[in-house]
N, C-alpha and C positions, 0 to 999 in steps of 0.2 A: 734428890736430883729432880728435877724441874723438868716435865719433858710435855711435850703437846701433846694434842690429844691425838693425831694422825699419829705422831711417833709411839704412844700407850697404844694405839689401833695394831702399827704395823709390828711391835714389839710382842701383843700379847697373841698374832697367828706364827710369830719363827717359833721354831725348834730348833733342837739340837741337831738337825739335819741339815747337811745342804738345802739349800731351795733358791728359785731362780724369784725374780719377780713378778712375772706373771704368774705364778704358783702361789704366790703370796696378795697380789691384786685381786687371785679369784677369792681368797675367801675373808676379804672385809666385807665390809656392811653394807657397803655401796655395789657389792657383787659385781665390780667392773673388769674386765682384763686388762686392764689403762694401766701400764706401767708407770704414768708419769704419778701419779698419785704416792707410787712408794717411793721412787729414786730418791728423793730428797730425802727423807725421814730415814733409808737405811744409810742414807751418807752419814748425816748426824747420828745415828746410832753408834755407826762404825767407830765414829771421829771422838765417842763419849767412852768407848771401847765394850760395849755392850754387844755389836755386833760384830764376826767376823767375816771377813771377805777372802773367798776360796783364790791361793796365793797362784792355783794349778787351771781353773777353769774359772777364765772370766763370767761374771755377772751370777756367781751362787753365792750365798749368803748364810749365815746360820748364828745361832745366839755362844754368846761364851759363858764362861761361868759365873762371870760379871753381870750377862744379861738374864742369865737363866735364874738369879739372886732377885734382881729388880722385877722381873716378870710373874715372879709366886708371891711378890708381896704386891702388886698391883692386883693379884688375881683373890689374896688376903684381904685386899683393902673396897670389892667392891662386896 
């Protein structure tokens, strides 16, 4: 699977917890609380079925077990 590097960024801080974006903004590399930076990348995530989007409280996020697959061989592969 072929993913950018923002999308490998924002994929390898989810967990298997909910989390909002700003949650997830604070701990890239760029140490920003700029949501705009992940919005796109968890869209694409979602849309790859890597991430899940909380069906009950808008804007949480968390990895599935599709994403949680790809994210320990990304974390294998550095």
């Amino acid at each position: 699977m072929n993913l950018t590097p923002l999308q490998q960024e924002v994929l390898l801080v989810l967990t298997t917890e909910w989390q909002t974006p700003i949650q997830l903004a604070a701990q890239l590399s760029n140490a920003s609380e700029d949501t705009s930076s992940v919005n796109q990348p968890l869209k694409d995530l979602a849309s790859k079925g890597l991430v899940q989007v909380n069906p009950v409280v808008i804007g949480m996020y968390r990895l599935t077990s599709d994403g949680s697959s790809v994210k320990s061989a990304l974390l294998g592969a550095q």
